[in-house]
N, C-alpha and C positions, 0 to 999 in steps of 0.2 A: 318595612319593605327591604326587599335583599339589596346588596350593594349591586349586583350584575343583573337587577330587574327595575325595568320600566311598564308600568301598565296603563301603555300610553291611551288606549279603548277608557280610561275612566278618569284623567285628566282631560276636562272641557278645553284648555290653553290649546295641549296639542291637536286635539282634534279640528276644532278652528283654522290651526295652522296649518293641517296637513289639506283642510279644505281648499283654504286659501292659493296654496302651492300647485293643488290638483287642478284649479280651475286657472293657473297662470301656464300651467303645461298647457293643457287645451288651445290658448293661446299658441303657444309654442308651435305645435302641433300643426296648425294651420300655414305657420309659418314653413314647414317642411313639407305640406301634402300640396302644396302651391305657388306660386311662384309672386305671392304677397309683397307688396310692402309697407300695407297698412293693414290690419286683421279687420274682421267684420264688426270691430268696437270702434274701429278707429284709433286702436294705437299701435306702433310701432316696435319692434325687433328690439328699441332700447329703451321702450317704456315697458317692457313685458320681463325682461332684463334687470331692470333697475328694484322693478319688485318682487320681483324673484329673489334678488338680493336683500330685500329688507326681509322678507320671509324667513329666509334662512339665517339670517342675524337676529330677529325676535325670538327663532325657534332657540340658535342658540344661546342667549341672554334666559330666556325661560328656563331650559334647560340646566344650567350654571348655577342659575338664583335657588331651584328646585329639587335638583338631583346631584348635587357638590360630591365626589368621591365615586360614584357610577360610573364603571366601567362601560357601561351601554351607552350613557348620556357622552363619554369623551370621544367612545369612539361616533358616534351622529354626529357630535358639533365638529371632529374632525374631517368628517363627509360632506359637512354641510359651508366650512368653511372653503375646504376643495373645490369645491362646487359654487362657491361665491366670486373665489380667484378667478375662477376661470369666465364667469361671465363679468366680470369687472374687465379682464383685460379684452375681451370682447369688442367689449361698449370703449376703450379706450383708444382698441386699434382699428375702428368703426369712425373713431368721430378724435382725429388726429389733436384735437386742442382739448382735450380732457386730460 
């Protein structure tokens, strides 16, 4: 495999995870189209958050273990950490004792 290719369509890990992530959007999702503050699961803005967060830290650990030296895989776990900060201080400036 090339060092600046991922073919993420035929690793089963990512696809799982990208499942995983698209049905916590969804979530999300509802959260913005409404004026929720529990989703139709029953859970909450920081339990949709919180695994959001582990998604995007499995994707990255996957990632890491899998594709070491990938310019494609650094720059995703780059995004995907981006995107972890940002819902971690979320959830911290949400709920003051975190």
């Amino acid at each position: 495999m090339q060092t600046d290719k991922i073919e993420a369509y035929k690793d089963e890990k990512l696809l799982e995870l990208t499942q995983r992530m698209a049905m916590l959007s969804q979530e999300e999702v509802e959260f913005f189209l409404s004026n929720v503050e529990v989703t139709s699961k029953g859970r909450t803005r920081e339990d949709v958050a919180r695994d959001m967060i582990a998604v995007y830290e499995e994707t990255n650990s996957h990632l890491k273990n899998h594709y070491p030296d990938n310019t494609v895989a650094t720059s995703w776990i780059g995004t995907n950490q981006f995107s972890a900060d940002l819902l971690k201080e979320r959830i911290s400036y949400s709920d003051p004792q975190a």
